[in-house]
C-alpha positions as CSV (number, residue, x, y, z in Angstrom):
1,X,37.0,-72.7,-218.4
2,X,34.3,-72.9,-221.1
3,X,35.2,-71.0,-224.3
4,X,33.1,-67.7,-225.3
5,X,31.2,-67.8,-228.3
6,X,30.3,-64.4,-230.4
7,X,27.6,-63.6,-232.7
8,X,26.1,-61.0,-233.8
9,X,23.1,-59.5,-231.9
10,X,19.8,-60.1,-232.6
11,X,15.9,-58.7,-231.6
12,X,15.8,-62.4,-229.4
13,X,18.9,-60.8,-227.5
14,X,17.1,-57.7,-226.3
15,X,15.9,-59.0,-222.7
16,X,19.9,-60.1,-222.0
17,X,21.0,-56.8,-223.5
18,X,19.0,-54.6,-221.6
19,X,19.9,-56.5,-218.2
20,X,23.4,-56.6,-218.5
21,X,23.0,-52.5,-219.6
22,X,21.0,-52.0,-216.6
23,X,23.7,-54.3,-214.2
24,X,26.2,-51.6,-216.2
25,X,23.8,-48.5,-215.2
26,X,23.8,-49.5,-211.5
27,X,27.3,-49.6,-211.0
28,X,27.8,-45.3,-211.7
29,X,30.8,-46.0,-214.0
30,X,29.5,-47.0,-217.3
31,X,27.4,-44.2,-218.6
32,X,25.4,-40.9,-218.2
33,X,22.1,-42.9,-219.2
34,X,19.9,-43.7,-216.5
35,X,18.5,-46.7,-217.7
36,X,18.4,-48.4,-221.2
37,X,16.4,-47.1,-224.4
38,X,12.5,-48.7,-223.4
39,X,12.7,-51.5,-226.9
40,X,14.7,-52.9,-229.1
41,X,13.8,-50.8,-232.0
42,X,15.0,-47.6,-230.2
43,X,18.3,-49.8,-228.6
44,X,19.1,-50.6,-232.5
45,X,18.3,-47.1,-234.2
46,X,21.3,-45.7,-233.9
47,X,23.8,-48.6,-233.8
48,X,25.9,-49.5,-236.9
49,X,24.2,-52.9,-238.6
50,X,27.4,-54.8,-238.8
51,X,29.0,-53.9,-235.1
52,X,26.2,-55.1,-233.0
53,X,27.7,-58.5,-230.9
54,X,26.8,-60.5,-228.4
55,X,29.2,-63.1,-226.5
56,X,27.7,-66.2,-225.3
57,X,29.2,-68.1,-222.0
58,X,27.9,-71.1,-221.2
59,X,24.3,-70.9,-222.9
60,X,23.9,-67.4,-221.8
61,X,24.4,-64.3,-223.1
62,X,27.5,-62.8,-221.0
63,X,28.2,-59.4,-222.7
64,X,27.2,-57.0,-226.2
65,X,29.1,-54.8,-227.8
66,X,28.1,-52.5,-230.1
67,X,29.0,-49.0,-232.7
68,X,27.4,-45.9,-233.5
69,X,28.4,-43.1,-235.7
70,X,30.0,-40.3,-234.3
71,X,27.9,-37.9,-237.0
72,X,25.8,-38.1,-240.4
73,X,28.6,-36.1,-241.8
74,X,30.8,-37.5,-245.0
75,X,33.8,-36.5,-243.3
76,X,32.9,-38.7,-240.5
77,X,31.5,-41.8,-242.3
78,X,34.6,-44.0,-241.0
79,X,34.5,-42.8,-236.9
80,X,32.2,-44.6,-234.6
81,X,31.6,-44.9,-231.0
82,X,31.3,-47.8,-228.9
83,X,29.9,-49.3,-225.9
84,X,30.8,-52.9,-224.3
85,X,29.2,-54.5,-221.5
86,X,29.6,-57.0,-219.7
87,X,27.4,-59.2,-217.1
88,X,28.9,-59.2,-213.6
89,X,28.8,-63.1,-212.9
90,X,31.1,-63.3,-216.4
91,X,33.7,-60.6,-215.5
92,X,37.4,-61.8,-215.8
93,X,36.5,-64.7,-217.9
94,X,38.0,-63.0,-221.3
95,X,34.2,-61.8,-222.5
96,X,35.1,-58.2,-222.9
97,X,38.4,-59.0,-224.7
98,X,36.7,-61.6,-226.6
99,X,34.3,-58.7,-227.9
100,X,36.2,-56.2,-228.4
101,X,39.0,-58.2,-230.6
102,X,35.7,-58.7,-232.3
103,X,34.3,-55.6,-232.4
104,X,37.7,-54.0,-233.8
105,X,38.1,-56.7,-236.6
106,X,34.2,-56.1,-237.7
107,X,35.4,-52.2,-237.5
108,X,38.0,-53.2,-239.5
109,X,36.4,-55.5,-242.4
110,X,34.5,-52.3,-243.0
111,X,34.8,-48.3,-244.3
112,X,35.8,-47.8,-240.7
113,X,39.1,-46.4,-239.7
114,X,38.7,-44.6,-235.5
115,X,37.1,-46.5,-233.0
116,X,36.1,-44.4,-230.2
117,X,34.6,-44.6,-226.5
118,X,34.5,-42.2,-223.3
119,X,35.0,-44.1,-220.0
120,X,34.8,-42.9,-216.7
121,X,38.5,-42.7,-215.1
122,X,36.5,-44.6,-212.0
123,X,36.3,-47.9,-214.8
124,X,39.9,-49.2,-214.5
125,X,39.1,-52.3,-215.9
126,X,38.0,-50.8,-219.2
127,X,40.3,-48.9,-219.5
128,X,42.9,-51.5,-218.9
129,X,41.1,-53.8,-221.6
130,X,40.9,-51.0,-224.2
131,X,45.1,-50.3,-223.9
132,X,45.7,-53.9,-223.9
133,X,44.1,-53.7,-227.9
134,X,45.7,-51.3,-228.8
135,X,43.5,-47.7,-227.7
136,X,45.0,-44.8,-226.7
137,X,44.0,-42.2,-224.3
138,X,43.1,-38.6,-226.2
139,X,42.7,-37.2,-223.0
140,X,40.6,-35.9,-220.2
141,X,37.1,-34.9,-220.7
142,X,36.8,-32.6,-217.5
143,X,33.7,-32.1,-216.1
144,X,31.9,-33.1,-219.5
145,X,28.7,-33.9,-218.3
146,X,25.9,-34.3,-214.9
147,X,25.0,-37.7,-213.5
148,X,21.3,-37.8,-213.5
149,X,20.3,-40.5,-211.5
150,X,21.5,-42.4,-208.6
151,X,23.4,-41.1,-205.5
152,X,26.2,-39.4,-207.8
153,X,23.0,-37.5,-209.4
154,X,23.6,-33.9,-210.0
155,X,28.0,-34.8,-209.7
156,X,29.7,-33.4,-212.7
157,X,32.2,-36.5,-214.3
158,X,35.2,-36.4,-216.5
159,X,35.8,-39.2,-219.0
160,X,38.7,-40.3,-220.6
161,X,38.4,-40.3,-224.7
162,X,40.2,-43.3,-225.8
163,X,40.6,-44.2,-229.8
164,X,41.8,-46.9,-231.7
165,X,42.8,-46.2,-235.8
166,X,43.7,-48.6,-239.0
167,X,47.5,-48.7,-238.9
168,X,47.0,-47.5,-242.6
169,X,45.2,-44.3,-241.5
């Protein structure tokens, strides 16, 4: 089994990014967006500079990770949210662990104290990989929002809020 390498993500990655985002989008349990932001610069305008990764598998890019914000508010300045993906030829090779044992030490190394993602109750595996490090379900977002695309479009879907905090907070 070859060994996943991380880094973090770069312009150069963008083409890999938005395929696997787009393998993510077809599959109706990763998000509410209907496709991925149209360039880099708008993928990247919103993300947190230091929790942007990529994991490499065997010359190719196999999965990203990456954090944004949860608001521009003080308060907040230590709470981001966070998306992982992860090709479908690489899945149950340790990619997404990799990443997000990554993604939570990066978290860590900086000002930030919650980690924070919604996942579709429909995404087992996610939400399997997210307990296994150490998130916690918050609870059920019922009904939160409309799919827009796709066969489920117009379907209301719950997520599950999961968090992860600094054992000091």
């Amino acid at each position: 089994m070859s060994s996943v390498i991380l880094r973090t993500m770069t312009a150069e990655d963008w083409p890999d990014v938005e395929r696997i985002y787009s393998d993510g989008i077809a599959t109706g349990h990763a998000t509410f967006d209907p496709s991925p932001p149209p360039n880099w610069e708008a993928f990247i305008e919103s993300k947190h500079p230091e929790l942007r990764l990529v994991a490499v598998l065997d010359g190719t890019i196999a999965g990203w990770a990456a954090a944004s914000p949860v608001s521009a508010r003080a308060a907040y300045r230590g709470v981001v949210e966070h998306s992982i993906y992860i090709s479908p030829g690489a899945r149950g090779n340790g990619v997404g662990r990799a990443l997000l044992a990554e993604l939570i030490a990066a978290a860590e190394s900086t000002d930030i104290w919650t980690i924070q993602s919604s996942i579709f109750p429909e995404n087992g595996a996610s939400l399997r990989l997210h307990e296994s490090l150490g998130f916690r379900p918050v609870g059920t977002r019922e009904r939160i929002a409309q799919m827009t695309y796709g066969p489920a479009s117009g379907q209301w879907r719950d997520t599950i809020l999961v968090e992860r905090r600094r054992a000091e907070n």
